[in-house]
Each structure stands twice: as C-alpha cells, then as structure tokens.
N, C-alpha and C positions, 0 to 999 in steps of 0.2 A: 503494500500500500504506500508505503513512504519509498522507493524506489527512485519516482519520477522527479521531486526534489532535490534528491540525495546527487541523481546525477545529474541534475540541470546545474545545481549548488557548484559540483567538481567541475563540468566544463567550462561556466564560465567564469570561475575561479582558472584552470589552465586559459582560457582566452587573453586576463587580464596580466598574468604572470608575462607571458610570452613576450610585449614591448618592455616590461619591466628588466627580463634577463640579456635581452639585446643592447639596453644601453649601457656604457661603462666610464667608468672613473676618470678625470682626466690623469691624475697621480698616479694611474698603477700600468697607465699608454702613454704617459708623454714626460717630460724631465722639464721640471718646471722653474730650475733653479738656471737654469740658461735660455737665450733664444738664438735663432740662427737667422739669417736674411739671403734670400737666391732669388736673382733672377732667370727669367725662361722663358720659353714659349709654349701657352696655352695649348693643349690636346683635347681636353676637354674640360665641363664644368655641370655639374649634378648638384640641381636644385631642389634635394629631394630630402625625407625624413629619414631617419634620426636628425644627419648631418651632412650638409653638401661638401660636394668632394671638387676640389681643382686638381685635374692631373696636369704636369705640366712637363717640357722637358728644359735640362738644364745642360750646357755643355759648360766641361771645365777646363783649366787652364791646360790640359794635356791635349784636347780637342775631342775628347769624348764626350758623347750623351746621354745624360743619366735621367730616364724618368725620375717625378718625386711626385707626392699629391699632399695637398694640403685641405685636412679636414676643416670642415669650418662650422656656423651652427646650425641651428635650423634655418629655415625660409623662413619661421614667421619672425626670428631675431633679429636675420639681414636684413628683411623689409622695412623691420622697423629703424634701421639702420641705412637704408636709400639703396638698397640692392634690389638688382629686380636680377630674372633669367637671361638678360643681357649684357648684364654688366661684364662680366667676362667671356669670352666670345674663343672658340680656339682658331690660333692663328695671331691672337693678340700677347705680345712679350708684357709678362707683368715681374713685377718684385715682391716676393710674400716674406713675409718675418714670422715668425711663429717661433714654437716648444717643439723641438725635435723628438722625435719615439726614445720610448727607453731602449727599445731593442736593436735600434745600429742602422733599421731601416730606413729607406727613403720617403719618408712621411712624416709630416709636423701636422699640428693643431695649428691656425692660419691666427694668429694676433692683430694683426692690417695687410694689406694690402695697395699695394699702388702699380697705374699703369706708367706706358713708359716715359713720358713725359714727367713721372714723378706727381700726380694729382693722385691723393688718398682715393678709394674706391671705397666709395662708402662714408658713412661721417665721425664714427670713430670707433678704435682698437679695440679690439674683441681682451675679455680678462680671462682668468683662468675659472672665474665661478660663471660667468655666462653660459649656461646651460639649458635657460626655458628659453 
C-alpha cells in the first residue's frame, strides 16, 4: 500500500541528488593561491550549465600549440555580468587570467577576460566564491 510513495519519495530524491553531485568545489579543481594569464585563439565557447567553457588555443615560445579551456560561471552570472553567446566568438585571440587546475592540466577557472585590443569582456573579474 505505501509502495507508491516510498518510491516516488526515492526517485525524486535521486532526480535532485544528481545536479547536486555534478557540481564541484573550486578548492579541490583549481589552486587558488596563484593565477596564471594566456593569451590564444578562441576554438570555441559553451554557454551552457553548470559552467561555460572557453577552449582556446595557445602557442608558446617554442612555436607549439597547446589547447587550454577556461571554465567560467554560469550564463545567468555572465549575463549578469554583460556576457551574452557572443561575446566570444572562435576565431577571436583573447587573454584569460584565471586559477590554474591542481592537477598540471591545461584548464583554469576564467577570473577576466579580455579581447585583443585589451577591452575587459564583460564588467568585472569573476572571485573564487562566485558560484550562483
């Protein structure tokens, strides 16, 4: 008799679980005690939830090209921040400064941004608690 409850209770209890375990700490992906600054050229830019994503590539002083991406926050952060799905375009060289990974990879948490001209994109520097 109580059956139908029980398992409507559990499912969407796992429904609610599921964005909760997907998102994660800045502290335990990103080294927060330094930042790094690269410039590139845009490949792409995902204005999507959790977190949108800038891939970009970067060539160093040896003449090689290294993808990196730079997570950023949500859409509704950016927006509120003067970002829209255009502002970065690939194709377009930008400079991101951010919190590089702990783990050695080519990926930082995005602090500002600016294009090449050096005009901030956007109205200002993402923190390390900026998370809604």
């Amino acid at each position: 008799m109580f059956r139908f409850p029980t398992y409507a209770a559990a499912a969407l209890l796992g429904l609610a679980w599921s964005p909760a375990e997907a998102h994660h700490s800045f502290a335990a992906f990103f080294e927060g005690s330094q930042t790094i600054k690269l410039t590139g050229k845009v490949t792409a830019f995902r204005f999507t939830n959790p977190h949108g994503i800038i891939a970009f590539d970067v060539t160093g002083p040896d003449g090689k090209v290294k993808q990196w991406a730079a997570e950023t926050n949500s859409p509704a952060v950016l927006m509120r921040r003067g970002w829209t799905r255009m502002s970065v375009k690939p194709g377009d060289t930008i400079t991101v400064e951010g919190w590089p990974s702990r783990d050695g990879k080519p990926y930082l948490r995005l602090r500002q941004a600016s294009d090449a001209g050096g005009k901030p994109i956007g109205s200002a520097p993402f923190g390390q608690a900026d998370e809604k």
